[in-house]
N, C-alpha and C positions, 0 to 999 in steps of 0.2 A: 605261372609266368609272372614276373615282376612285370610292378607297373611302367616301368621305363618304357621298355620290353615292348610289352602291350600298346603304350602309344605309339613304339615307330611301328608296329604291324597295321597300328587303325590307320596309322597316316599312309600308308601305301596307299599310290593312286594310280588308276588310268593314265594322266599323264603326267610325262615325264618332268614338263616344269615342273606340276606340285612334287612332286617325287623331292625334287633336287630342293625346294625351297622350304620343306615339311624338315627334310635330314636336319638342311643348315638350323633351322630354328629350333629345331627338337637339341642337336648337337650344343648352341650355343647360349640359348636362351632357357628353355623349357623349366631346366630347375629354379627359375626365377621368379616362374609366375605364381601368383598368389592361388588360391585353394579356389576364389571364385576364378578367375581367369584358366585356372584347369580343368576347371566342369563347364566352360564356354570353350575352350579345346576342343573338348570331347564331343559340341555339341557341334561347333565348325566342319570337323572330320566325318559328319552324319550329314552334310551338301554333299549335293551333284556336282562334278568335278568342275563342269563349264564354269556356270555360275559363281561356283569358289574361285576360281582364278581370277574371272572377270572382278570380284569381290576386293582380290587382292593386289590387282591391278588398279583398284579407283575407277574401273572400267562400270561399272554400277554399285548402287546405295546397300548397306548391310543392312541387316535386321534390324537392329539396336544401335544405341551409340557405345554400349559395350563391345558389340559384335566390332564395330569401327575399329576401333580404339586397340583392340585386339588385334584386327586384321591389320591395322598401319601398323603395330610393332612385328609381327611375321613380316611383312613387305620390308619395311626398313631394315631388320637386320639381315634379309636376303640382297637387298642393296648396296649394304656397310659390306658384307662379305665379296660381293662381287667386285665393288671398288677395290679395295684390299688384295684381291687379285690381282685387276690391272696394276696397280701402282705396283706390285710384286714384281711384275713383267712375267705374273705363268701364266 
């Protein structure tokens, strides 16, 4: 299995927010991140679903300020995408 591959299968979640906000980020950003930010990926996608969400909601504190820093760029380009929708009108 390529690793692309491999990260949308680990980023399947329970639920269906992460679901939706894993694709967009995996889709839009993923090839972006640098080599350490893809083995804090990998380490993100090893959370309980709750807690990641709340994580990426700003709803509670990360582990790290890497973990942060990480999780604000997931959140924001899940945010830039849903703007971009509206302003769309889809």
């Amino acid at each position: 299995m390529k690793h692309l591959e491999r990260v949308r299968w680990r980023a399947r979640r329970g639920l269906l927010e992460l679901d939706i906000i894993f694709e967009r980020f995996i889709t839009a950003h993923y090839a972006e991140l640098t080599l350490e930010e893809k083995q804090l990926f990998e380490v993100i996608l090893d959370m309980p679903d709750n807690p990641l969400l709340d994580q990426i909601m700003g709803r509670s504190e990360a582990a790290s300020l890497a973990q942060k820093v990480l999780l604000e760029k997931i959140s924001a380009a899940s945010c830039r995408i849903n703007m971009g929708e509206f302003e769309d009108g889809k």
